[in-house]
Structure formats: C-alpha cells, structure tokens
N, C-alpha and C positions, 0 to 999 in steps of 0.2 A: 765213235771215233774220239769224242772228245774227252772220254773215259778212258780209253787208252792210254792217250797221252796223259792224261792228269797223274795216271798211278804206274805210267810204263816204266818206273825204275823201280818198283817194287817187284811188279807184277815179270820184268827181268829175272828174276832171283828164281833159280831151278826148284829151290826150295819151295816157293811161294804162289808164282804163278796166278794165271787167271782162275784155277779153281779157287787159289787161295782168294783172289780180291774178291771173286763171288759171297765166299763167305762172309768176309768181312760187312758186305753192300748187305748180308740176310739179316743182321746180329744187331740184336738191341741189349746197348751196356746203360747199365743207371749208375750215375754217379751221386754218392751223396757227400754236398756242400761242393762250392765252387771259390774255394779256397786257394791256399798256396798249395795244398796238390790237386786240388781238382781243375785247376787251370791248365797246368803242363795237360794232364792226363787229357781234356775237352779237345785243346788243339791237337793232340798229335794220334787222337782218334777222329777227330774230323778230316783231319789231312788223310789219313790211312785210308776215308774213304768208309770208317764203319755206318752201316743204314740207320738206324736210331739212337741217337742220343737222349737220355731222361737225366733231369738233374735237378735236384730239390736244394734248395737256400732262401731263409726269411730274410737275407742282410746285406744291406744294402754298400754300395762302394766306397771304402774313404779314405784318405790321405794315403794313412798307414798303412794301407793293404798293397801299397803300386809297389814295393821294392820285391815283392814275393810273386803276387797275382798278374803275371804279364799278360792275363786275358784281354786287362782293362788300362783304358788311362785317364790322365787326366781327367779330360771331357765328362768321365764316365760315374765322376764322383758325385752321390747322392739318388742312382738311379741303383733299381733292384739289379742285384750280381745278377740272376737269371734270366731279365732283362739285356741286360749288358750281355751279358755272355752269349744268349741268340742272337742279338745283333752280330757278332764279332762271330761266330760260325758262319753264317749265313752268308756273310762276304768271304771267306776262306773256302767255304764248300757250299752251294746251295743245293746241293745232291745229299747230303744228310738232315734228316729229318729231324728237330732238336722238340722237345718234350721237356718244358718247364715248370715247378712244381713253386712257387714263390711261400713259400713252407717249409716249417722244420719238419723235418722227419721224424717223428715219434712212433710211441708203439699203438698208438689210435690209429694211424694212417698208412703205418709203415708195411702192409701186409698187403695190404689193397693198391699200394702205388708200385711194390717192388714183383708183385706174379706177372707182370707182361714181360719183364726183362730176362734176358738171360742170364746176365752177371753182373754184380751188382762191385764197385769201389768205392771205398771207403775211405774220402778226404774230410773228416771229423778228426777235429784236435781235441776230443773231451771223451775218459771212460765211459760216463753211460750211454754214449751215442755207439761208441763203439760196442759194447754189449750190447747193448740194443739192436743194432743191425746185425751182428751176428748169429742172436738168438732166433731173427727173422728170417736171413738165411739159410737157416737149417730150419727151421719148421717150411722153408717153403724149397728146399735142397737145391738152392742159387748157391753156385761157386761167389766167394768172398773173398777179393782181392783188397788184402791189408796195407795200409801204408801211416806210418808217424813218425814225424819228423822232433825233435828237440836240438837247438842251439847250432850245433856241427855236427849232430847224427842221427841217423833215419835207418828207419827198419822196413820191410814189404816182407809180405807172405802170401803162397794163396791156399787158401780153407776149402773146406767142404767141397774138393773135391777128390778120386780114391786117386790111391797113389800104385804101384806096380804090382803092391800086394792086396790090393782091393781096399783098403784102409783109410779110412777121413777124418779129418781131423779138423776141428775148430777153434776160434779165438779162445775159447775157453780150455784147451787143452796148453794152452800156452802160458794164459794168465786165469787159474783156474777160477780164484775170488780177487775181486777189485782192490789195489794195492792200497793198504791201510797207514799208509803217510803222506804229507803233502807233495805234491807234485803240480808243479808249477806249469804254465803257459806258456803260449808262445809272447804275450804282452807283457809278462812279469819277469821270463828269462831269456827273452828277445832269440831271434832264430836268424838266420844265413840263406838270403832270398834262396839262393844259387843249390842246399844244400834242397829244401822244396821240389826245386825246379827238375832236381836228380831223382828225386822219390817219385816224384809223380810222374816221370819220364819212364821210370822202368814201373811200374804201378800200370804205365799204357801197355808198354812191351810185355807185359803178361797177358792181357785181354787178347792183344796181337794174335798169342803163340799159339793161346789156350782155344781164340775163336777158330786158327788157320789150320792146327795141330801141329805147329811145327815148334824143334827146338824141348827145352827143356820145362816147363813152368815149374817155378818152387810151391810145388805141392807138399804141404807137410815139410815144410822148409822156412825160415824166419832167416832170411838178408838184413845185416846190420853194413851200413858203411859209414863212416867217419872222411866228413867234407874236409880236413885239416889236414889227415895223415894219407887218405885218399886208400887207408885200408876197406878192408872188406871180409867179412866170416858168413860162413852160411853153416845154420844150426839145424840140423834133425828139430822133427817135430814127435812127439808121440802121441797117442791117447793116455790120459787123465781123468778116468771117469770115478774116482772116489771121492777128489775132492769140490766137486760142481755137480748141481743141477737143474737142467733145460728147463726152461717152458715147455707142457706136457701136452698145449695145445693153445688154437687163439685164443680163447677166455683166457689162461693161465698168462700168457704172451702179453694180454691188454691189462690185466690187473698188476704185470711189474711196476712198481713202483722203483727206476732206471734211478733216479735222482738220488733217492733214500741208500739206495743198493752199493752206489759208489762214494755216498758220503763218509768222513770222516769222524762228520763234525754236525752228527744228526740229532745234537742238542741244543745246539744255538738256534736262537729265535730270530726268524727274518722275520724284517717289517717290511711293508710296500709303503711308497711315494705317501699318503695318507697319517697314517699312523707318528711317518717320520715327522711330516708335518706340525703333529700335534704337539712332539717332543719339542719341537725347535721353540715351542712359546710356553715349556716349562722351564723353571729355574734351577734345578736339581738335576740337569743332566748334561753330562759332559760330550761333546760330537768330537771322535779322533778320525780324521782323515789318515788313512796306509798307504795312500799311493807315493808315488817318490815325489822329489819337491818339483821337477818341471812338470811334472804331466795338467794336463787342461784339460778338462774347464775348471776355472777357477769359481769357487764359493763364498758369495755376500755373508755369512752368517758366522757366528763366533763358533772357532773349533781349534784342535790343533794337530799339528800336521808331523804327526808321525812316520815313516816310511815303516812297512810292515818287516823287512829286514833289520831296521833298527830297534824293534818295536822290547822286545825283550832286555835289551840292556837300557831303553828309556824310563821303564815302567817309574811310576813315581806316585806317592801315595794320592788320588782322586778323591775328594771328600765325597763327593757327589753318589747318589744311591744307583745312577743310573749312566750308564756308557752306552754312545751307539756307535758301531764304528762302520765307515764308508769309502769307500774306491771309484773305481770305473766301473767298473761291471756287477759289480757284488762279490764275485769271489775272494780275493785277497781278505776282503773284511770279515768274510764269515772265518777263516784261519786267524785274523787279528782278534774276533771277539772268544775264538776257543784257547787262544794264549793268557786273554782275560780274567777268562771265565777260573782256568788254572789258579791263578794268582790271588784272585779273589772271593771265589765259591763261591758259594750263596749270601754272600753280605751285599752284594751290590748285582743289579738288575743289567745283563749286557747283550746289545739287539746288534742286529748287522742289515742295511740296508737292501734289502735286496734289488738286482739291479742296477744299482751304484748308483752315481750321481749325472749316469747317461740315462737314466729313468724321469727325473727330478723333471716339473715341465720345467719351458725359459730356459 
C-alpha cells in the first residue's frame, strides 16, 4: 500500500502503469561520479522508485560544488559524495537499494563494478573517463547513457543500444579520436548550476523510458540544448568504424592507457608533491602560478602569478634554465607548460605539477 501511494502518480500514467513501476523496482542503473549530473539523475531515479542504485566517486564535498550538486549541503562539506549521497537517498527512498563505490572508476575496476548493472550513466566531465566507460560498455554490451554539460550547453545520447534498424552505435562513433585541442573545464570555464540540473534530468528520463519501454529514447541520437536560448537540435548518430578502434578484449581494455590517449600535451613532464619540492630550494627555477588572481589557496613561496588566459601575451624573457608551472588541480598547468615549452624549446627545462597545489600537504 505504501508503494502505491509513494508512485501513484506515475504509476496513473496509462503509459506507465504498475507493470511499468515493477520494472523500474527490478533495474539496477550505475552511475558514474555523483557530480552536477549525477545528482539530478540519483534523485530522480530514487524518487522513480528505480531498485538498485550503484555509484562510484573518490571526491569528496566542497564549497564549490552546492550551486550545481543539489544532492548535498552544506553540512555535507568534506564528507565522501558517495557517503553524502546514501545518506540523502536513504531519507527520499528507503525502498532503493544504493551501492557505493568511494573510487574512481578506471579501466582496472571498471569491468568488474559495471557487469551487475544494467545501464550504466555517464556524469564524468573528463574525455578519458568518458572513453573509458564507453569502451567498457561495449565490451560488456551495457546501454550508455551520455551526458556533458559546458558553460550554457549540454548534450545526452543513449549508445549501445540497436535502434529500429538493429544498429548500435557508440561514443566513439560520434567522437571517433579524442579532440586534439584544449578544452576547458567546468572550473576554468565555469558552468550554469540550472543547465546540470537539465542534463542530468533528461539523462534520468532516458533510464525511465529505456528501463519501462515507453516513449522515444535517443538511441543513435546526441540532444544538444543551450540553457540561454532554451533551443534544442537532435542529431542522427551513425557508425564510424574507419576511423576508431575498440578494445579487442579485457587485457586490451586494462592496458589502455585513457590518460595518454586523450592528452594533448604527452610531452610535458609532470612532477608529483616531492620533486616539486626539491625545485622549491633550487635557485635557478622559476614557479608560475596559471590560475586566475582570486582562486585559493594561497602559496608561501616565491613565484609569479600568471592567469593561464593571460599567459601568452605575458611571456617575458625568464633567465632561469628551469620553469614549473602550477594551478588547482594540475591541469591548466600542464596547457601553461606546453605554451612554454612552444616558446622556449629545448633551451630551458619546464615541469607542471601534477595535482596542483590541492596536492601540496598543509
């Protein structure tokens, strides 16, 4: 009875019905990261009433992440998202059974944690995450429900699985090799809680359709909608098999090297917390900070504070044999030291921290 009522305005829907909620109560979706779309998409699949939720995230809650992540609040900052995020189903639904993975999802683990699930979504804001999961998708033939968001526009698709003409199609039929220019973040090009909140909303509404079988799922279809203009296109997907190729098998799968694969910039030399160290008590090396002039935490040590945006009309002749350059996270620095490297060649030595200076102890 008290199922009844929890989903009686679904379960209303001639469409939908108690076969459908059945279904939804059988199905186990895995989400990976519990991000700004894996939030919308947790709640509005716990409320749905889906039976298993799995959801894999190493990272924990902070400030920055409440204007997007309305899983969490306040309270909730410095506790693991997948943590956080049980807690917070648990009280909305205690009839879904939630499966937390406090781990990134790599191609070590990624095979092993995603074959009990049915369908796997994809709330990773980084290409090799997304390669990655999709490549595991298809060696283990999980429907892969796409979704990425940038600034004021977001895309969803759903993969692998056939479409009316028996035909499947994958991430890699759409982006066949990993885009070879930079491409920014959601922390470097900042993003639109509200536009998140849309992706991962219809990201659930395809689990919904595709668990219940009702309605249309964009199979072989890639949805772009723009939060500003409140447009919306839907693109044919085809097969692209000349220019990619899969993992042939899990050996093949675990020796990807996902990292290498989508770098740009697979000549620069990261250094870890250590190394940096060493530099910091030589005389002969210059430290450029790339992140913008507010961002924190702020650093004791002599350096100078370049924004990576500005970083190309700064440049100014460096005596020094050796440049390291350093951000929040690592990335931005690794593009600041390959703009460097440009400029400079081989006459001067240039490292990029890896990590960034959220690595750093203290």
């Amino acid at each position: 009875m008290d199922a009844l009522e929890r989903y009686s305005r679904q379960i209303s829907l001639k469409e939908f019905g108690e076969d459908g909620q059945k279904k939804l109560g059988a199905a186990k979706v895995f989400i990976a990261g519990a991000g700004g779309l894996g939030c919308p998409v947790l709640l509005y699949l716990a409320a749905a009433g889906v039976g298993t939720l799995g959801v894999a995230d190493d990272d924990v809650v902070s400030l920055n992440n409440l204007h997007r992540q309305v899983l969490f609040s306040t309270d909730d900052i410095g506790k693991l998202k997948v943590e956080a995020a049980s807690e917070k189903v648990r009280l909305l639904n205690p009839e879904v059974k939630f499966v937390s993975f406090a781990e990134k999802l790599t191609n070590q683990n990624a095979l092993e944690i995603l074959k009990d699930f049915d369908i796997v979504i994809d709330g990773t804001d980084n290409f090799p995450s997304k390669y990655m999961i999709n490549d595991a998708c298809v060696l283990l033939d999980k429907p892969l429900i796409y979704g990425s968001v940038s600034k004021f526009e977001g895309q969803v698709a759903v993969f692998n699985l056939p479409d009316a003409e028996g035909k499947k199609c994958n991430y890699r039929d759409l982006f066949p090799q990993p885009p070879h220019e930079r491409i920014f973040s959601c922390a470097e090009e900042g993003v639109l809680g509200t536009t998140t909140g849309i992706i991962g909303s219809m990201q659930a509404n395809e689990a919904i359709k595709i668990i219940t079988g009702i309605g249309k799922p964009l199979i072989n279809q890639l949805m772009i909608f723009n939060a500003l203009t409140n447009e919306s296109f839907i693109l044919g997907i085809s097969k692209n098999q000349k220019d990619y190729q899969l993992p042939a098998d899990e050996n093949e799968f675990k020796k990807t090297d996902y990292d290498w694969l989508c770098s740009v910039n697979s000549n620069v030399e990261e250094i870890d917390q250590f190394r940096f160290n060493e530099l910091l008590n030589e005389k002969e090396v210059t430290f450029i900070d790339v992140r913008e002039l507010d961002e924190k935490p702020d650093v004791d040590f002599d350096h100078e504070r370049i924004p990576l945006g500005e970083l190309r009309d700064k440049l100014k002749d460096i005596s020094t044999k050796e440049i390291v350059c350093f951000c929040q996270t690592g990335k931005r620095s690794v593009e600041a030291a390959r703009i460097l490297s440009e400029k400079f060649g081989e006459s001067k030595k240039i490292y990029s921290l890896k990590g960034g200076v959220l690595s750093l102890p203290g």
